[in-house]
Backbone as JSON, one array per atom type, in Angstrom:
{
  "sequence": "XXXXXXXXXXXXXXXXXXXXXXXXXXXXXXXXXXXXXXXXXXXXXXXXXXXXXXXXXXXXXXXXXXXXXXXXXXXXXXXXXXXXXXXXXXXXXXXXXXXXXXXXXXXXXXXXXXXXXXXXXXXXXXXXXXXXXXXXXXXXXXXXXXXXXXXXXXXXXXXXXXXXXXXXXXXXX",
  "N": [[-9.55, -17.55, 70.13], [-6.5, -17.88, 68.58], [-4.31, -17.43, 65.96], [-2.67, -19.32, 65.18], [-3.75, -21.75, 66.53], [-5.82, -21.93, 65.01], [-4.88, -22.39, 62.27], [-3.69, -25.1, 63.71], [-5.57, -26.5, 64.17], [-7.05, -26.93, 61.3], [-5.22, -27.67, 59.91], [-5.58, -30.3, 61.39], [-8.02, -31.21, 60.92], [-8.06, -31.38, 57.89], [-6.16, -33.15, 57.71], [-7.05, -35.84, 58.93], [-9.49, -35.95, 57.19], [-8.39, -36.48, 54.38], [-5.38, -38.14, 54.37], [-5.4, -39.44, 56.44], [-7.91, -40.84, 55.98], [-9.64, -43.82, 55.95], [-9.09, -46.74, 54.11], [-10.13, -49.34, 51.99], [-8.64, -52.41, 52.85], [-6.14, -55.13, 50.57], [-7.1, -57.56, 49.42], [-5.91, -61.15, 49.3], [-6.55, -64.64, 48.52], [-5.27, -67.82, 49.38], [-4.57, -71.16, 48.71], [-3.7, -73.43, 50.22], [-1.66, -76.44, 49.83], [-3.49, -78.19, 48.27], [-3.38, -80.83, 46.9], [-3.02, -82.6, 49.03], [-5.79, -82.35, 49.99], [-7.99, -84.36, 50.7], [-10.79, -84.46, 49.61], [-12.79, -86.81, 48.94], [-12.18, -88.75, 50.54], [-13.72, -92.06, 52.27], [-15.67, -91.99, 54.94], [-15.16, -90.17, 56.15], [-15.7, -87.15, 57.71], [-14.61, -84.3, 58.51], [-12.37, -82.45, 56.8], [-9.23, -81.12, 56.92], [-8.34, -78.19, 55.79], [-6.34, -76.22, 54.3], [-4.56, -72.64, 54.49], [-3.34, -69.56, 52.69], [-3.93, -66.15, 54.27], [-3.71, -63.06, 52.66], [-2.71, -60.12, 53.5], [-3.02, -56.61, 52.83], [-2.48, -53.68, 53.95], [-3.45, -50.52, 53.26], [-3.57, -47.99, 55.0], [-2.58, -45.78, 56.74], [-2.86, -46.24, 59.8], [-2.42, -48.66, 62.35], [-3.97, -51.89, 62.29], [-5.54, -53.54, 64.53], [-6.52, -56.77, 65.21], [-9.88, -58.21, 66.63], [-10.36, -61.81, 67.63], [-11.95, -64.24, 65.27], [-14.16, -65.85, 63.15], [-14.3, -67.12, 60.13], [-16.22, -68.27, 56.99], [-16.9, -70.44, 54.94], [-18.76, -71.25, 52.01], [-20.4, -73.5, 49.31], [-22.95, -73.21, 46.74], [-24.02, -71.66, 48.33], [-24.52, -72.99, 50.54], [-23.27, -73.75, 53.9], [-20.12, -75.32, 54.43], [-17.8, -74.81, 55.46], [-16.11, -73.82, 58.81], [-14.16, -71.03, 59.47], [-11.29, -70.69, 61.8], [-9.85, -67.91, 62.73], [-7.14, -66.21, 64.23], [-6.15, -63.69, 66.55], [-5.53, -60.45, 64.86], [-2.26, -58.39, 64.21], [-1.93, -55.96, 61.8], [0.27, -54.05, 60.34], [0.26, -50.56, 59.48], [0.38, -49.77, 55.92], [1.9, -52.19, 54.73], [2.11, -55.77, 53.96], [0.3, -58.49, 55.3], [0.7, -61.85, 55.92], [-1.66, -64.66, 57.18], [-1.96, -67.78, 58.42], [-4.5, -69.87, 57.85], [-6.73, -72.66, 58.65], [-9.36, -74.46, 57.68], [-12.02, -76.04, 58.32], [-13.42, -78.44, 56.61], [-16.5, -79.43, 55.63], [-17.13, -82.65, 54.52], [-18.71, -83.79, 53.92], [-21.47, -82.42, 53.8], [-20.47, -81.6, 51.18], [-20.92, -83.16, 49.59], [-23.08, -84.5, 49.28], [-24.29, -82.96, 48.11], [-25.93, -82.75, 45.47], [-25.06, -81.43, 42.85], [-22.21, -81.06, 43.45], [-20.51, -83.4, 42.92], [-21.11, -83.47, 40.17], [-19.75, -80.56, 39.01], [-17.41, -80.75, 39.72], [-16.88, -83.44, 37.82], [-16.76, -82.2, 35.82], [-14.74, -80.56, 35.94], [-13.99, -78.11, 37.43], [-14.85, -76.21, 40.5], [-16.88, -73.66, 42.03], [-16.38, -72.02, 45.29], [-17.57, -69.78, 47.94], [-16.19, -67.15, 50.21], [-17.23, -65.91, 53.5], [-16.13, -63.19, 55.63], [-15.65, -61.63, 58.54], [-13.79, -58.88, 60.04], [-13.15, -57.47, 63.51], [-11.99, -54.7, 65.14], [-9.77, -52.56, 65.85], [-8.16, -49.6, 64.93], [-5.4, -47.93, 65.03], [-3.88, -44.89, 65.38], [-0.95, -43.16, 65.18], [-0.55, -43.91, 68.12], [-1.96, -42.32, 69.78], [-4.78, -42.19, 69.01], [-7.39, -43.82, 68.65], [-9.5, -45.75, 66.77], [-12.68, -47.46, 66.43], [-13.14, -50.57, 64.09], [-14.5, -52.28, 61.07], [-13.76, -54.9, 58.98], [-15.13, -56.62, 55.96], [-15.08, -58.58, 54.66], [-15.56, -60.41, 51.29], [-14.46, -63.67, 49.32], [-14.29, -65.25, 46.04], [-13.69, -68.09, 44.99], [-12.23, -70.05, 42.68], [-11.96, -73.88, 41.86], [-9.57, -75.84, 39.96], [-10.11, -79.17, 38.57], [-7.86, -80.46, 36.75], [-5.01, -78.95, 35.99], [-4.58, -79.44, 39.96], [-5.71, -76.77, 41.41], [-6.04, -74.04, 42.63], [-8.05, -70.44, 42.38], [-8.34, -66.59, 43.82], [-10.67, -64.1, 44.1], [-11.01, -61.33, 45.6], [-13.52, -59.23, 47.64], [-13.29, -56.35, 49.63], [-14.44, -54.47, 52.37], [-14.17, -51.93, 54.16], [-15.12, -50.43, 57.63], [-15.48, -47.52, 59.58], [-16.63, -47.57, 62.88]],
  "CA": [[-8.68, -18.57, 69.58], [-5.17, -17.67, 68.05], [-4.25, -17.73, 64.57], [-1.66, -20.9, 65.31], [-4.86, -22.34, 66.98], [-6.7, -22.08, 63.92], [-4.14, -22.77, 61.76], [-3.13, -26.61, 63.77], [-7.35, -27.28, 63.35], [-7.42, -26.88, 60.1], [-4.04, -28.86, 59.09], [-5.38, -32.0, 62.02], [-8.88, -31.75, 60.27], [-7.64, -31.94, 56.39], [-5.36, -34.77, 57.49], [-8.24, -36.5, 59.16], [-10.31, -36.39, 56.13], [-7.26, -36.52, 53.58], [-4.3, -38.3, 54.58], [-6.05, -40.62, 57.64], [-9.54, -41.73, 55.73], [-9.77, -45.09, 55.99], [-9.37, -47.47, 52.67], [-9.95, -50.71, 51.9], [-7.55, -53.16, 52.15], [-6.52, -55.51, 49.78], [-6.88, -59.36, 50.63], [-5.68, -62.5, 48.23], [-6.91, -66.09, 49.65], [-4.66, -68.57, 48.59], [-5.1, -72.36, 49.41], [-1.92, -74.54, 50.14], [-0.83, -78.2, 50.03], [-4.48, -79.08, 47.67], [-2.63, -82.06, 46.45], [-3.8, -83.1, 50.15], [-7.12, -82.24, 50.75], [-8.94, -85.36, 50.34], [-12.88, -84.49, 49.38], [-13.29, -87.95, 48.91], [-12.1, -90.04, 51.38], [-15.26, -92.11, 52.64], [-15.62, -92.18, 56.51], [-13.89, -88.85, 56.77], [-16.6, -85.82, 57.6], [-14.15, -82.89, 58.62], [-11.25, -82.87, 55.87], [-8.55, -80.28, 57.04], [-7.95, -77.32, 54.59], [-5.15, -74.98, 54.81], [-4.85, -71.46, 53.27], [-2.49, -68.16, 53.63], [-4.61, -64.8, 53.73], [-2.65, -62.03, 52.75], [-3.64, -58.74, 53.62], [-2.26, -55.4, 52.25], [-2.95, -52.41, 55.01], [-2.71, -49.22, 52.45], [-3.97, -47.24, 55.74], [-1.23, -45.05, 58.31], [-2.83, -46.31, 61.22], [-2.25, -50.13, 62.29], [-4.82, -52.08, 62.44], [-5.7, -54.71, 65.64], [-8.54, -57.66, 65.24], [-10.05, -59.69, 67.41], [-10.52, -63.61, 67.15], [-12.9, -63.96, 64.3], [-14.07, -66.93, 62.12], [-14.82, -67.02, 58.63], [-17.35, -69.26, 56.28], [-16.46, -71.37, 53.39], [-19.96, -72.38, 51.16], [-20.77, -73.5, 48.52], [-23.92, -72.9, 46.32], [-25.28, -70.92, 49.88], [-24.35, -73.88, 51.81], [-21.91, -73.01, 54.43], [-19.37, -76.12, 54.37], [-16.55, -74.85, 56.19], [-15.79, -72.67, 59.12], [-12.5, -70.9, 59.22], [-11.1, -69.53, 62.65], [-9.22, -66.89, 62.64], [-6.82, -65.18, 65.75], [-6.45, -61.92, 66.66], [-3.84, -59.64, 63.53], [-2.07, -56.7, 64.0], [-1.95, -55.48, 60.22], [1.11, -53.08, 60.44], [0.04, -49.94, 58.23], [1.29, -49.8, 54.31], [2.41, -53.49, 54.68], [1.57, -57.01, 53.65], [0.34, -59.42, 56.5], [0.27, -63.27, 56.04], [-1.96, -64.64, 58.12], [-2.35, -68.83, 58.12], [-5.7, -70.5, 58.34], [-7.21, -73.97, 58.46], [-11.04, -74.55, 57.39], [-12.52, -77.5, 58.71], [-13.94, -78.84, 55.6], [-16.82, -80.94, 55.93], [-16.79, -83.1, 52.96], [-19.7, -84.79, 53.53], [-22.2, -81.37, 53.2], [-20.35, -81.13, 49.71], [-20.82, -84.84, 48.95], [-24.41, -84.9, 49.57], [-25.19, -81.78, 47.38], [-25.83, -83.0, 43.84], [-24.07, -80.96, 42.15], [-20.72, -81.02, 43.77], [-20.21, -84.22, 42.14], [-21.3, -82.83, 38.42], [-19.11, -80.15, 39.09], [-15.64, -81.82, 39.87], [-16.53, -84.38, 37.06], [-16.84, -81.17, 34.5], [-13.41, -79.8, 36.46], [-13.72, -77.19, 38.43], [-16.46, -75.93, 41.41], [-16.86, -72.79, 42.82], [-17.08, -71.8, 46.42], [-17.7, -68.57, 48.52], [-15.96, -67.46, 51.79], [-17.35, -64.31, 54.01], [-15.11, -62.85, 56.87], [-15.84, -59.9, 59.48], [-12.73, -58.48, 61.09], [-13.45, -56.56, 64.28], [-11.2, -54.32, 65.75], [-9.33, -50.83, 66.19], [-7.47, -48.74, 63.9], [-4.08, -47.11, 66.27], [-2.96, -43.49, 64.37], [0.24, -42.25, 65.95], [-0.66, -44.29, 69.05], [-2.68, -41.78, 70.5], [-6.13, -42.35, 68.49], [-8.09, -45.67, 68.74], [-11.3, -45.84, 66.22], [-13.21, -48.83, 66.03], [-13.56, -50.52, 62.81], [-14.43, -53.73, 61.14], [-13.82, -55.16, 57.93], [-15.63, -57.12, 55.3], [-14.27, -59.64, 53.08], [-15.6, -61.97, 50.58], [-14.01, -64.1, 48.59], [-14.96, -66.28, 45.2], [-12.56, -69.3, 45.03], [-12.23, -71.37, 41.69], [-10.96, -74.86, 42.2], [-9.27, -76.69, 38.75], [-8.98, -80.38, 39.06], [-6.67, -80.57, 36.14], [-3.7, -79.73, 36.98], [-5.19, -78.93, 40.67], [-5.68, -75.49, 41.09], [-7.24, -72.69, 42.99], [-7.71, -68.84, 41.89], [-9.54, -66.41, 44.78], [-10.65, -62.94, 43.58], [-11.98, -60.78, 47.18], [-13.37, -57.75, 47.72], [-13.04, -55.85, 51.08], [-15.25, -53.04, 52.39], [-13.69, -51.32, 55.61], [-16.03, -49.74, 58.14], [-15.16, -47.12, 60.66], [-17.92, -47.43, 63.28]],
  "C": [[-7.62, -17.88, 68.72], [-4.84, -17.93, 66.57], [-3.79, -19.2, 64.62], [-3.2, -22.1, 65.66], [-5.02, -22.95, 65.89], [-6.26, -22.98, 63.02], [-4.01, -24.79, 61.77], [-5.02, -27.13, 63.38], [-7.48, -27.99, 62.13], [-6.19, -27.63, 59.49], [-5.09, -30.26, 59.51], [-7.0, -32.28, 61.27], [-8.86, -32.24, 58.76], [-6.66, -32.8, 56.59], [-6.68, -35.98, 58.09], [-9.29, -36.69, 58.0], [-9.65, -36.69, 54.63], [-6.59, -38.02, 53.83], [-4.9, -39.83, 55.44], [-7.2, -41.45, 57.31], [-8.99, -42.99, 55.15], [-9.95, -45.72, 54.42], [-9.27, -48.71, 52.66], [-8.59, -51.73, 52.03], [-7.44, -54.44, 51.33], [-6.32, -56.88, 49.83], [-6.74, -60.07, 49.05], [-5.95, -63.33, 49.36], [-5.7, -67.23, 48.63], [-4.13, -70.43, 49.32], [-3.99, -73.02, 49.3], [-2.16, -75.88, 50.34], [-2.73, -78.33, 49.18], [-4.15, -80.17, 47.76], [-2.92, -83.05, 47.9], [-4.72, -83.09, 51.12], [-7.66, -83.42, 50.05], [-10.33, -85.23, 50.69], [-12.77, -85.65, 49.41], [-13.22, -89.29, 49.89], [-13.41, -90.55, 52.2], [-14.75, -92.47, 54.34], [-15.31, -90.85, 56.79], [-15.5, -87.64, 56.58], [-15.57, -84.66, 58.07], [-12.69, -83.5, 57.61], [-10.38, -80.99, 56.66], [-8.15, -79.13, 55.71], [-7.25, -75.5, 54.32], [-5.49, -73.69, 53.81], [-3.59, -69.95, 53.79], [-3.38, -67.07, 53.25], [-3.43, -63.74, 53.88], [-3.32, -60.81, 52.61], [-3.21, -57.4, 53.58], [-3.03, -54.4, 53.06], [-2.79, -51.05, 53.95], [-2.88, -47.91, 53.43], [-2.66, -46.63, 56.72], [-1.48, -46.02, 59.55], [-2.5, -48.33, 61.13], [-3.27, -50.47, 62.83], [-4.87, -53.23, 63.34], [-6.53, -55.52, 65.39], [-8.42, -58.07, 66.15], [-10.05, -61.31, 66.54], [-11.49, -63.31, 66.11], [-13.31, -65.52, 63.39], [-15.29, -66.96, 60.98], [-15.44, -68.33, 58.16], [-16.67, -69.2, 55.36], [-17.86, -71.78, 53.05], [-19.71, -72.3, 50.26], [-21.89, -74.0, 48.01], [-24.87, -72.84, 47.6], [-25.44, -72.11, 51.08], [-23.19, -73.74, 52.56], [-21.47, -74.49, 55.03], [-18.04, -76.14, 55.11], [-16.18, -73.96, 57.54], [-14.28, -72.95, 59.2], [-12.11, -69.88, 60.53], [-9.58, -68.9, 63.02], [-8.67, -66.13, 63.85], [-6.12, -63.47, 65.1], [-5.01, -61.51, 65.86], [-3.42, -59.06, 64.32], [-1.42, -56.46, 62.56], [-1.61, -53.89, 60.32], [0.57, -52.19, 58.97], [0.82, -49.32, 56.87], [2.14, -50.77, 54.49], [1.41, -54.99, 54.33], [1.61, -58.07, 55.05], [0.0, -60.84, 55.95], [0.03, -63.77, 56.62], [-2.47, -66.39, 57.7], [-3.21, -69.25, 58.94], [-5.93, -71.83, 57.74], [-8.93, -74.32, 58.83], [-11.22, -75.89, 57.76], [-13.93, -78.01, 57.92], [-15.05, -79.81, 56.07], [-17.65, -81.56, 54.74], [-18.02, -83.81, 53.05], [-21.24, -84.08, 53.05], [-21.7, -81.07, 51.67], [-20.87, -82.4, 49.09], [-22.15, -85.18, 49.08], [-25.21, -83.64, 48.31], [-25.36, -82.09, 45.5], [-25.17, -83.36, 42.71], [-22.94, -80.76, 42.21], [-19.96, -82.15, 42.7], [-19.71, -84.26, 40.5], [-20.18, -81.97, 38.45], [-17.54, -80.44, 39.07], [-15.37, -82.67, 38.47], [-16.49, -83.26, 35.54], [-15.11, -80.15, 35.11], [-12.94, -78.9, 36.75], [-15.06, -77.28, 38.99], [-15.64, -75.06, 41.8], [-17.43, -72.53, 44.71], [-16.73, -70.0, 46.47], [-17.05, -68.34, 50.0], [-16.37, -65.69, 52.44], [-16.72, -64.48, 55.4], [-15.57, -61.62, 57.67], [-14.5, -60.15, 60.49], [-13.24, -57.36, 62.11], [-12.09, -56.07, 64.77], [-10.95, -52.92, 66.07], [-8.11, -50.36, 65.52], [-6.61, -47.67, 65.12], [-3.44, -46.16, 65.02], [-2.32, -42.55, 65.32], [0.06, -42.24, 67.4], [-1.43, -43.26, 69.86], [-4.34, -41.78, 69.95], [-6.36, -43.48, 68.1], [-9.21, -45.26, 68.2], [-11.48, -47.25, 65.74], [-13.71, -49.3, 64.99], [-13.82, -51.67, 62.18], [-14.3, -53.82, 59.42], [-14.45, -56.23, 57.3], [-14.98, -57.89, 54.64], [-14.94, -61.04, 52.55], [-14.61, -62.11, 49.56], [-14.98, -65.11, 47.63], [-13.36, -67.29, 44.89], [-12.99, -70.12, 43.84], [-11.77, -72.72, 41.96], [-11.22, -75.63, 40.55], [-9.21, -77.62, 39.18], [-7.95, -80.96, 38.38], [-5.72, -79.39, 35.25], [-4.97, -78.71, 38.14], [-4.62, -77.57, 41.28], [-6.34, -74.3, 41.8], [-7.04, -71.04, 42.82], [-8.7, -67.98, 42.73], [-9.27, -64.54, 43.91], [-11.41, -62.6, 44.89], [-12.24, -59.48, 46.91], [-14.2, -57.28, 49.22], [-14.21, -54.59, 51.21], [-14.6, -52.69, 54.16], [-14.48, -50.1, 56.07], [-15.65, -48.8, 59.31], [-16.14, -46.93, 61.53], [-17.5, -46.83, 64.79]]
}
């Protein structure tokens, strides 16, 4: 093997473990139009419930998903699913990606404490996500990888209000 040999190795392996290792990215949930989600309306079991995920790539390569759909519970009751089509999450950019949870108001409206909650003015929920897909670096390398994401979602009801704090774990498998 050739010095140059040696040499390009040893750059394409310290960028591979440098430069190319995979990092979290960084997700906000953020819930739109509240002001017309009606929890309460009686007759109504799926309540529509919008949201923008925004998703910060801090990685080189771009990232592909598949279809995917995410959970909304609350207190370990899973109340909402949320489905999700396939990204591409251009790398060192912000992706906004709009979703609609199909609330069903009548699993919150049966649980106790939802009630207590709202009437003390705020409730917490939980939402977990798995992104599957493939990580593209300089279009010639495809690694398969999936990501993690929960979120904790506050909801105020005065003034109405929601605040989501997430945290991501990105897997190269």
């Amino acid at each position: 093997m050739s010095i140059i040999s040696l040499i390009i190795v040893s750059i394409v392996i310290i960028l591979v473990f440098t430069t190319f290792e995979a990092k979290n990215p960084v997700v906000h949930l953020y819930p739109v139009d509240l002001d017309k989600v009606e929890f309460f309306t009686p007759g109504v079991t799926i309540v529509n419930f919008s949201m923008i995920i925004s998703v910060m790539n801090p990685n080189y390569g771009v990232y592909k998903t598949e279809n995917t759909t995410g959970f909304v519970s609350y207190q370990k009751t899973v109340v909402a699913m949320v489905p999700v089509g396939a990204q591409i999450l251009p790398g060192h950019s912000t992706t906004n990606v709009s979703a609609t949870a199909g609330l069903m108001s009548h699993k919150l409206m049966t649980n106790e404490n939802f009630v207590a909650d709202v009437g003390d003015g705020s409730f917490n929920m939980t939402t977990r996500t798995t992104f599957h897909g493939k990580v593209h670096l300089m279009k010639i390398i495809k690694i398969k990888a999936l990501v993690n994401i929960y979120c904790d979602i506050l909801f105020k009801m005065e003034p109405l209000d929601a605040v989501s704090s997430c945290v991501t774990h990105m897997r190269v498998i």
